[in-house]
N, C-alpha and C positions, 0 to 999 in steps of 0.2 A: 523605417516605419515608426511611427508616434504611438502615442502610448491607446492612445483612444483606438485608432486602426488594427494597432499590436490585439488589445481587446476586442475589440468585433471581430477579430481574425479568426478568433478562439472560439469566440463564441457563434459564427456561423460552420468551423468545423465540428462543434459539439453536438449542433443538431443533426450532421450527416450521422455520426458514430462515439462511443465512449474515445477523448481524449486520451484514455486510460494505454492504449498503444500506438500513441504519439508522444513516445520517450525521446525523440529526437529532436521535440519543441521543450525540451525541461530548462534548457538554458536559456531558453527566451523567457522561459514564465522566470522566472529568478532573478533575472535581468532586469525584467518587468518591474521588481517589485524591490531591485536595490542588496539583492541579498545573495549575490553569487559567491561571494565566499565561502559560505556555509556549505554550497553543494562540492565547490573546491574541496572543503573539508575532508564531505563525504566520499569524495573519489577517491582521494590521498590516504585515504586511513581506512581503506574498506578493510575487512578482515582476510585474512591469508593467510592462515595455520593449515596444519594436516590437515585435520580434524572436520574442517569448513567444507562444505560442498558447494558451487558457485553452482552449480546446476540442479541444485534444492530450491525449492520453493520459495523460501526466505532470504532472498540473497538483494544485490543492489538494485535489479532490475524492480522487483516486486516493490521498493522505496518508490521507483522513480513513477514506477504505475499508478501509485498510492498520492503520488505526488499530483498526476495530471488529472484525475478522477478529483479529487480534493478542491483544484483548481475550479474546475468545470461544474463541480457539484456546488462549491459558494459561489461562483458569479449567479448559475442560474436561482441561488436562493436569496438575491441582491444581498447577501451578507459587506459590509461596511470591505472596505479593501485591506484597513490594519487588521481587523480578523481574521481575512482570507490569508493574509500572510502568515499570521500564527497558526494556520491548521496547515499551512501548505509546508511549513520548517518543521511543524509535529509530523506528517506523514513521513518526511523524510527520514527522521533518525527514529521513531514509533518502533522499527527491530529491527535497527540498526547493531550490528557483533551479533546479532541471532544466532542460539545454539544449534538449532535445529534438531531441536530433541523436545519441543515443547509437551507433546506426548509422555513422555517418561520424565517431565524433571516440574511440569506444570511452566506455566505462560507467564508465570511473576518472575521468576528469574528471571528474562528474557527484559520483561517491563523495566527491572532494576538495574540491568547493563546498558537498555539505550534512553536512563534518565542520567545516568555517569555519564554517559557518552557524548549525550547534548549539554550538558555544563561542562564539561572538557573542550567544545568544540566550542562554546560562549567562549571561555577563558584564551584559543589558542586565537579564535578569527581575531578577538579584541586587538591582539598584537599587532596583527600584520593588514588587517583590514583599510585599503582605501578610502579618502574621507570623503568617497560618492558612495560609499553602501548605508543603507539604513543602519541608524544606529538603537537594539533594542534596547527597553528601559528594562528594569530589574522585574516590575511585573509582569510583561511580556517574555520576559526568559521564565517567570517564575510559572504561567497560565501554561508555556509550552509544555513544561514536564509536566502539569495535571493532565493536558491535552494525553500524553503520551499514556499517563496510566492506563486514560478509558479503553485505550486500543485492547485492553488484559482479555484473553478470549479464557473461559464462557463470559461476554457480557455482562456487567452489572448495570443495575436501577439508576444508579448516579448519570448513565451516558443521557437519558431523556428528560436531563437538567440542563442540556446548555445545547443551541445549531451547532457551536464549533466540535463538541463530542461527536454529535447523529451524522453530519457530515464527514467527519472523520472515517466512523466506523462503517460509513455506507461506502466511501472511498476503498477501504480496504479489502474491501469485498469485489466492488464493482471492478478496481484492480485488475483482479482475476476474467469476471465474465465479460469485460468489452475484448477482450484479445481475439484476434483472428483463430480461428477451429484452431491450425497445428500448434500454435504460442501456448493453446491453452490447455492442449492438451500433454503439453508439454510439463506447462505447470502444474499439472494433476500429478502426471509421472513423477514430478521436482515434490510433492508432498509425499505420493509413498515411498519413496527414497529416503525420505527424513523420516517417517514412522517406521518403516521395516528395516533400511539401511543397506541392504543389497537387495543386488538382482533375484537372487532365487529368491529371498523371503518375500517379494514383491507378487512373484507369481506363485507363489503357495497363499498368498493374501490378498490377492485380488477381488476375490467374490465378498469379501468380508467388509473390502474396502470399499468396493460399488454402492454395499447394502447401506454403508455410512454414511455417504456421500450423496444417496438418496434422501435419509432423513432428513441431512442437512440443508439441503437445497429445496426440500418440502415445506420444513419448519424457520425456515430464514426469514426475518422480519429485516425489513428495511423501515430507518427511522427519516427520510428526508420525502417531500413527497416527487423531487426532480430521480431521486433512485427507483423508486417506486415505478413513476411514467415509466422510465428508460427500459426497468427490468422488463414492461410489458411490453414497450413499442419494440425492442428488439429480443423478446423472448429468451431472454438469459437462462430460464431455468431449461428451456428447452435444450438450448447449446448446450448448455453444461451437463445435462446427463447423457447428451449424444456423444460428449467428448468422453464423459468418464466412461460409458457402456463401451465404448471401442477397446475401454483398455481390458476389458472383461472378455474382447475376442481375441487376447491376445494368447499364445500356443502356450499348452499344459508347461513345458519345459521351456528355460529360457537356451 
């Protein structure tokens, strides 16, 4: 498939549904764009301590989601293609080695491990990289870790300084609400897992966690206007508290 077709491909599946769980086209978009090493990287070197929960919220999958949302959100805001590049290699590693404790330890650690992590992974792909993958200049390494910062949740003023921020951070979101109901509900479970840490505290915290997840998905500002459409054409806030209320029926005791 050519590259032109590779993109119309994309961009006629984007109008059926968010890209956002079509983790299984991540290699194409990469590919697409000369820069498959880097997800190499990210596979080889996911994290895998104790400590790490792969069925937490913040794990590779939520990268890759981050990834095709990012995608589909700059074509549809004709962003230049070396831009879309740079928010699509920012989503990637944006919390990448994630604590999963951003809750108790704050989101700037977090930001500060996967800005090492993306000049580590500049440093290792330079070595062994193919001389058909794009080669980035030192700006575009330097743009990707600012990119990375704006991801820092709560939000700062600086992200509605540049599309490749607003696109980012609408990606990281959208992420979440294009998944099919169980995925996403799944990823609800995958965050109070990282806030409570176990089963019981999960369902001792449930109602608490419903009432949050309400505010948030009331008070959630979207900065792009293709997130915007999307959130309404496909009723994302509706999904998402249908998904999160379910976990509110679930039994007093685990």
């Amino acid at each position: 498939m050519t590259d032109k077709k590779l993109e119309q491909h994309f961009i006629d599946l984007a109008k059926k549904y968010s890209l956002a769980h079509r983790i299984d086209l991540i290699d194409d978009v990469f590919r697409y764009f000369a820069i498959t090493p880097y997800l190499d990287y990210h596979k080889n070197h996911r994290k895998n301590t104790e400590n790490y929960i792969q069925e937490g919220y913040h794990n590779d999958q939520h990268d890759y989601r981050v990834c095709m949302a990012a995608f589909e959100i700059g074509l549809a805001s004709n962003l230049e293609h070396d831009k879309i590049r740079e928010v699509v290699l920012a989503a990637l590693f944006h919390d990448f080695h994630h604590n999963q404790k951003s809750v108790s330890t704050g989101d700037g650690v977090n930001i500060d491990v996967a800005k090492y992590q993306w000049m580590k992974a500049t440093e290792e792909v330079d070595k062994i990289k193919p001389l058909d993958t794009y080669d980035l200049t030192k700006k575009e390494i330097d743009k990707i870790i600012i990119l990375i910062g704006h991801t820092e949740y709560p939000r700062r003023p600086v992200v509605t300084k540049s599309i490749q921020s607003k696109i980012l951070c609408d990606a990281d979101i959208m992420g979440l609400y294009g998944l099919p109901v169980e995925d996403r509900m799944a990823q609800i479970y995958g965050l109070m897992l990282e806030r409570y840490g176990r089963a019981s505290s999960i369902y001792h915290n449930r109602k608490l966690f419903v009432a949050q997840q309400e505010q948030f998905i009331t008070g959630h500002r979207w900065y792009t206007r293709h997130a915007r459409l999307k959130a309404l054409t496909l009723n994302y806030i509706q999904l998402h508290r249908d998904a999160v209320k379910a976990l509110d029926r679930l039994p007093t005791k685990p």
